[in-house]
C-alpha positions as CSV (number, residue, x, y, z in Angstrom):
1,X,13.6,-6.4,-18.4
2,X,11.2,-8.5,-19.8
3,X,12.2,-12.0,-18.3
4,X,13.0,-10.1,-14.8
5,X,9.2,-9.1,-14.8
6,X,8.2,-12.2,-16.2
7,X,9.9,-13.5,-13.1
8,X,7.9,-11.3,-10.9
9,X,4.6,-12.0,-12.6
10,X,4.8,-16.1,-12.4
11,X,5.8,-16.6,-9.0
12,X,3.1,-13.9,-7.6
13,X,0.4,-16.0,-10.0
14,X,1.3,-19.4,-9.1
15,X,1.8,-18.7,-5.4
16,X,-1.6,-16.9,-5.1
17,X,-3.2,-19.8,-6.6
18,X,-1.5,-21.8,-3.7
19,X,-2.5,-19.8,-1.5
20,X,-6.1,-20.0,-2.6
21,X,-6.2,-23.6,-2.0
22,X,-4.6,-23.6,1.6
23,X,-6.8,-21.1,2.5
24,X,-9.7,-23.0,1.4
25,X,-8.6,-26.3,2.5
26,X,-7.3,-24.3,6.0
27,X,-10.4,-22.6,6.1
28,X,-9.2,-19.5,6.1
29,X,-11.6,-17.2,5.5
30,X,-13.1,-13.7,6.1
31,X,-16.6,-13.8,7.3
32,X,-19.0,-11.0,6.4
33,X,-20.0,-8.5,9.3
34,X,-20.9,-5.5,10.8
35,X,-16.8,-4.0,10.0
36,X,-16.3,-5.9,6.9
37,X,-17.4,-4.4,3.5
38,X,-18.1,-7.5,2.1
39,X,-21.7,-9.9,1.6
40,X,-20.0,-13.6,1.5
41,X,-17.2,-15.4,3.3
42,X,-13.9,-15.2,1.5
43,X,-10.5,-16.8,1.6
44,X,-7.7,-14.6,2.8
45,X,-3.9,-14.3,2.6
46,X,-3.6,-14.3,-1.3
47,X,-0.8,-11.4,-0.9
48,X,1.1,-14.0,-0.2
49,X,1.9,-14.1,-3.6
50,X,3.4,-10.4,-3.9
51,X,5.5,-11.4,-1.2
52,X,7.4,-14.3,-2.3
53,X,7.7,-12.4,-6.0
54,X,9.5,-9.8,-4.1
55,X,11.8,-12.2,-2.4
56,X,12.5,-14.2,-5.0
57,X,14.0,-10.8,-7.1
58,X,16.0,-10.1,-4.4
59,X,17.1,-13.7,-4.3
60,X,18.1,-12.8,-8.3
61,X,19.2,-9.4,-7.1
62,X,22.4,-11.0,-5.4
63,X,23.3,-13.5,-7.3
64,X,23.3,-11.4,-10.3
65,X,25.0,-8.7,-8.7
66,X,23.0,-5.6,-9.6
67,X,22.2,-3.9,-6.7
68,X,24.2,-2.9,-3.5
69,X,23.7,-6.4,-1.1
70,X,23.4,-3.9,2.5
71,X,19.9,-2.9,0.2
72,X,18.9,-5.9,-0.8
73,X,19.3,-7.9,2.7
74,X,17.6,-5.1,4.5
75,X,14.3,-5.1,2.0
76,X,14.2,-8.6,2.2
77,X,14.6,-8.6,5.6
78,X,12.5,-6.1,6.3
79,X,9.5,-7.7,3.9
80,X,10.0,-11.1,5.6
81,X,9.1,-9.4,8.9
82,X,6.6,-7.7,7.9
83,X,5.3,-10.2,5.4
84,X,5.8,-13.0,8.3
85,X,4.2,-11.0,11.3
86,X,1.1,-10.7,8.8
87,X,1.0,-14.5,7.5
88,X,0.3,-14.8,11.1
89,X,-2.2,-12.7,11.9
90,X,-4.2,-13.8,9.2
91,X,-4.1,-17.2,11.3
92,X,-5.0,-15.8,14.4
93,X,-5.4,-12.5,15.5
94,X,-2.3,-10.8,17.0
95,X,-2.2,-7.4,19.7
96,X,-1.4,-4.5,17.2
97,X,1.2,-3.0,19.3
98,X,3.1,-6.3,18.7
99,X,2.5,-5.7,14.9
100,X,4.0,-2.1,15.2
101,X,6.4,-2.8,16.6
102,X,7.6,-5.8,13.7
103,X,6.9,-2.8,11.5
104,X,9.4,-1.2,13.3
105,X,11.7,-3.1,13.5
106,X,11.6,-3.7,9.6
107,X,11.9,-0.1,8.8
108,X,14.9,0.0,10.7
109,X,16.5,-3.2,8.7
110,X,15.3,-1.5,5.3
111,X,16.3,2.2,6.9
112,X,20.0,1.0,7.5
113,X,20.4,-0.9,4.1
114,X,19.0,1.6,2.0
115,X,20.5,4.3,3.6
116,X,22.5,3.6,7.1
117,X,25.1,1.7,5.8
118,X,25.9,4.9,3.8
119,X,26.1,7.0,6.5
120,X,22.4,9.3,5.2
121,X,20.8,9.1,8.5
122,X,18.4,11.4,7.1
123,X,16.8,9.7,4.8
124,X,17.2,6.7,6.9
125,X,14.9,8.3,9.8
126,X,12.0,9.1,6.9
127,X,12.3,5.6,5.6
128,X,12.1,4.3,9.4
129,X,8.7,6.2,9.6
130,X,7.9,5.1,6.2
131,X,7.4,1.5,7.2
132,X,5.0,1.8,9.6
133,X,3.2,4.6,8.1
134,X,2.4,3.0,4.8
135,X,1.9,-0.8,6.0
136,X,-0.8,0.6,8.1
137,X,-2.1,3.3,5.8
138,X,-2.4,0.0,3.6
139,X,-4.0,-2.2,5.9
140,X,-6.5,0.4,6.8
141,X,-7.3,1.2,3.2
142,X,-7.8,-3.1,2.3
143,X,-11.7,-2.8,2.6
144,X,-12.9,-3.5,-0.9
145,X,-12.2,-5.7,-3.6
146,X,-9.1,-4.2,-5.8
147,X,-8.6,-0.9,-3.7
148,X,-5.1,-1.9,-2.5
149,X,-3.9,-3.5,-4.8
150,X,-4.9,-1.0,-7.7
151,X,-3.7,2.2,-5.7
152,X,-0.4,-0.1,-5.5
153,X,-0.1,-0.4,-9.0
154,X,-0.5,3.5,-9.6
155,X,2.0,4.6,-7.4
156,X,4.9,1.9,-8.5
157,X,4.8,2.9,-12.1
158,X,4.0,6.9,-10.9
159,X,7.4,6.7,-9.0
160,X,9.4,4.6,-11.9
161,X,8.6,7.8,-13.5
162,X,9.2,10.4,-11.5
163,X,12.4,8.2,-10.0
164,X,13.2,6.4,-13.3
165,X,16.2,4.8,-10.7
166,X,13.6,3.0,-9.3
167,X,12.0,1.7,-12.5
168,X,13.4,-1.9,-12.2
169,X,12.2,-2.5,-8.9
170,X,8.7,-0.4,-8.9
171,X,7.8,-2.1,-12.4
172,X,8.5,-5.9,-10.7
173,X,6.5,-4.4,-7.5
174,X,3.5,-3.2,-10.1
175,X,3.2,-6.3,-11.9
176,X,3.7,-8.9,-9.4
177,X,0.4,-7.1,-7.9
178,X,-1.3,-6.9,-11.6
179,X,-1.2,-10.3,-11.8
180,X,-2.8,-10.5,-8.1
181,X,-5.7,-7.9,-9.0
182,X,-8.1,-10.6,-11.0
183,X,-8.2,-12.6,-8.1
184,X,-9.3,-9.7,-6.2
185,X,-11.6,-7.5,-8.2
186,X,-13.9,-6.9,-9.7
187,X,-15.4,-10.3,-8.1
188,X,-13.1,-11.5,-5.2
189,X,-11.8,-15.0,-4.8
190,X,-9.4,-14.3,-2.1
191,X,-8.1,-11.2,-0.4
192,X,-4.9,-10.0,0.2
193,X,-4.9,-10.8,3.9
194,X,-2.7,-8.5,6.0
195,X,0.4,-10.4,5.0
196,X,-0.7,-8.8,1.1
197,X,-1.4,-5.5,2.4
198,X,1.6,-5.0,5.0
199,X,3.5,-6.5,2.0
200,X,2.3,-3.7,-0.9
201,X,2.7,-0.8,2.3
202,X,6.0,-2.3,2.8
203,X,7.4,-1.6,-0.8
204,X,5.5,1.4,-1.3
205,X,7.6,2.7,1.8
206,X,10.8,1.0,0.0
207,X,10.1,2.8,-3.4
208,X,9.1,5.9,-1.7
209,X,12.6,5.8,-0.3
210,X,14.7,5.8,-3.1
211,X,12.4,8.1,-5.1
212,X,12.6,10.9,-2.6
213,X,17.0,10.4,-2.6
214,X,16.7,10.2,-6.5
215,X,14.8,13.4,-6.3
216,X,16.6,15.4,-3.9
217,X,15.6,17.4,-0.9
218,X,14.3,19.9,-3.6
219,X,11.7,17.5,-5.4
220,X,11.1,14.7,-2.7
221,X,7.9,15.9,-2.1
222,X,6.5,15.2,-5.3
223,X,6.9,11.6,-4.1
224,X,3.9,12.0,-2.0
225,X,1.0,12.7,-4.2
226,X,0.4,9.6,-6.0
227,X,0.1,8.6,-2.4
228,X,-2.6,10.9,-1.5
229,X,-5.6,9.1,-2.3
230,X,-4.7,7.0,0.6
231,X,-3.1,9.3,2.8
232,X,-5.9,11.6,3.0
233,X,-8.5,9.1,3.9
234,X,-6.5,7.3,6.1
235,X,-4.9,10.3,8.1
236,X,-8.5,12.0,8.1
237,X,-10.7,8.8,9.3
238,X,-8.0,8.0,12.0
239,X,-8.1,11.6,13.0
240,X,-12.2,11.5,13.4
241,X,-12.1,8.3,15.4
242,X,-9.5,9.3,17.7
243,X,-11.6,12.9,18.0
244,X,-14.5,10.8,18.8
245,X,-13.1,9.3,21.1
246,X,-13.1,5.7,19.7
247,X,-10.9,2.9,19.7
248,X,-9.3,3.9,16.2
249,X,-7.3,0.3,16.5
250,X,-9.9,-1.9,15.9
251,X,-11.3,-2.7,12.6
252,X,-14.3,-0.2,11.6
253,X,-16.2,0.9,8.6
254,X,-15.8,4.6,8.6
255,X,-13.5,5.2,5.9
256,X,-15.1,7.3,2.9
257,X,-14.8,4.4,1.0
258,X,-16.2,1.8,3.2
259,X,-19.1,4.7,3.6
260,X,-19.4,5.0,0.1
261,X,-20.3,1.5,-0.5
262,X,-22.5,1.5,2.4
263,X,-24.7,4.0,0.7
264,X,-25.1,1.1,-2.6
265,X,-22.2,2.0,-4.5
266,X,-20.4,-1.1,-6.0
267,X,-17.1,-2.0,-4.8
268,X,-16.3,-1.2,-8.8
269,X,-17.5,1.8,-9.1
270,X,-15.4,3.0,-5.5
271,X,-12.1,1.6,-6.6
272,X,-12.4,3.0,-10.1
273,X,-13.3,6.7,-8.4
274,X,-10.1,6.3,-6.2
275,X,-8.1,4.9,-9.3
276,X,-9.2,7.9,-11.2
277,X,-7.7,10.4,-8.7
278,X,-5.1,8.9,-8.1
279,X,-4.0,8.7,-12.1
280,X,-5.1,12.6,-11.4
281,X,-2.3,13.3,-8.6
282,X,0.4,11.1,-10.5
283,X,-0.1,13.3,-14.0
284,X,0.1,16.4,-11.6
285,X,3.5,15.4,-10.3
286,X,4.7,14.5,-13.7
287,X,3.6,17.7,-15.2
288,X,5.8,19.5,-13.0
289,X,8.6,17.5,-12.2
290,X,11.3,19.9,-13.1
291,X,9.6,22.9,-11.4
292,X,11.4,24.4,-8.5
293,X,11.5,23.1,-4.9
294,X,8.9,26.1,-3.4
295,X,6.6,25.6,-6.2
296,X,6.7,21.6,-6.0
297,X,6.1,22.3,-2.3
298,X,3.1,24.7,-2.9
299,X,1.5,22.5,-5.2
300,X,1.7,19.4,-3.4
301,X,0.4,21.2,-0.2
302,X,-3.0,23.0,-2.4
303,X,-3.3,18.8,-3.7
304,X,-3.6,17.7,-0.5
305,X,-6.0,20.9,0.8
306,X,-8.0,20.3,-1.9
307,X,-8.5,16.5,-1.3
308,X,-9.1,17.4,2.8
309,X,-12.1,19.3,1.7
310,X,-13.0,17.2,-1.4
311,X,-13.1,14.6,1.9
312,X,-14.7,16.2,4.1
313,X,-17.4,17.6,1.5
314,X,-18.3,13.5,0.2
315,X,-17.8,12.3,4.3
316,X,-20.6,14.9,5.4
317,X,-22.7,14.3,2.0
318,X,-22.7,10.4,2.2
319,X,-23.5,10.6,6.5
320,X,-26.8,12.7,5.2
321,X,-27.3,10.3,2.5
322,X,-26.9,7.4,5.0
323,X,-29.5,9.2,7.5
324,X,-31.7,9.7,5.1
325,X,-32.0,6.6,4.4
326,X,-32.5,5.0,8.2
């Protein structure tokens, strides 16, 4: 275990630290604005890093001969897409329909390898809208130094416990994106780039996966609350834009986050908030892992009830805030 995430760990570090100097010799960089959440321009596409850890394990995956090849070619295959069609957009910016449909197109790779090839085309239709979902629940959610990345961390070793099948691959995932996070927060020296946070979606959606077979039909939804920090605020913003009757594609800063740090909070202080609940919702799911499949369903729904209103209750008390203010 130990030299497999010692693997992990070196080639996220070192090829972050490449990618820090191509994107400062490349000028790649984020420039501050009116839909960014940050005050100086700052190299992107260190996710890079995650990425190539991934594919590298995979690479010692087959040769070694521990895991089935069918789920090891799709994730890779998957990642590279997904990974790839974000590399580019970080170059130049690509139509997001194009990008969805990549997304796609890797779910179904990782949907048939994990599952298809088996004949579970049940679980290979969730993990086909898994992809998607979570790269751009992910991408949405990369505002602010060390959100991402952190949340990422959480839910890899949350599901290692509740799926302990997973625990080899959600432990390499968790600290090949430790090793990113102090490039990224608290002060930033690059950003993930969408190719870092389609990559970290992409494996959540992976682990997700597998947890929710390990599980069963009866406790698969446990999978979803260390999730639920993001899944609240994405699902909720995205629904307010597209109420309002906005372009809810484009990049914006209406997240409670992003509105959070508008009002003067520190980019610390909003990741450690979101951190906290989410450590919250993974000891809920551990506390009552073995419960039955109606009560795991009844708590996981009053979770997510309780974190709609807690989100509408901050959203409404940080627009007064903001008013009051202009």
């Amino acid at each position: 275990m130990a030299g497999w995430l010692a693997l992990h760990a070196g080639i996220s570090v070192l090829m972050t630290w490449a990618a820090l100097a191509y994107a400062r010799r490349r000028n790649l960089v984020d420039l501050p604005g009116e839909r960014r959440s940050h005050a100086v321009p700052t190299p992107r596409g260190g996710g890079i890093g995650i990425a190539c850890a991934l594919l590298a394990g995979c690479v010692v995956a087959l040769i070694a001969g521990t895991a089935r090849p069918a789920a090891v070619l799709g994730f890779a295959g998957g990642l590279m897409l997904v990974a790839g069609i974000g590399w580019v957009d970080d170059h130049r910016p690509l139509s997001p329909w194009l990008r969805l449909a990549v997304q796609c197109l890797a779910g179904a790779l990782l949907a048939w390898g994990l599952h298809g090839a088996e004949g579970q085309w049940g679980w290979a239709i969730l993990t086909l809208a898994l992809v998607p979902g979570l790269v751009n629940v992910w991408n949405f959610m990369d505002g602010i130094n060390g959100l991402a990345t952190s949340q990422a961390m959480l839910c890899a070793v949350a599901f290692a416990w509740l799926a302990p099948g997973t625990a080899y691959a959600a432990l390499a995932f968790g600290v090949a994106a430790a090793v990113f996070l102090p490039f990224n927060f608290p002060r930033a020296r690059i950003f993930l780039g969408d190719v870092g946070s389609g990559t970290l979606g992409y494996a959540l959606a992976a682990l997700a996966s597998v947890a929710a077979v390990e599980r069963g039909p009866d406790g698969a939804i446990l999978v979803l609350l260390p999730l639920s920090a993001f899944l609240v605020d994405a699902s909720l913003t995205l629904g307010a834009r597209m109420r309002g009757g906005e372009r809810w594609w484009q990049p914006h800063t209406s997240h409670l986050y992003q509105r959070w740090v508008k009002t003067a909070r520190s980019h610390t202080f909003v990741t450690c908030i979101y951190a906290t609940f989410s450590l919250a919702a993974s000891i809920l799911a551990l506390s009552v892992n073995k419960i039955g499949p109606w009560q795991a369903a009844a708590v996981t729904v009053l979770w997510f009830a309780c974190a709609a209103l807690g989100w509408f209750f901050q959203r409404r008390r940080l627009v007064s805030r903001k008013s009051g203010f202009n």
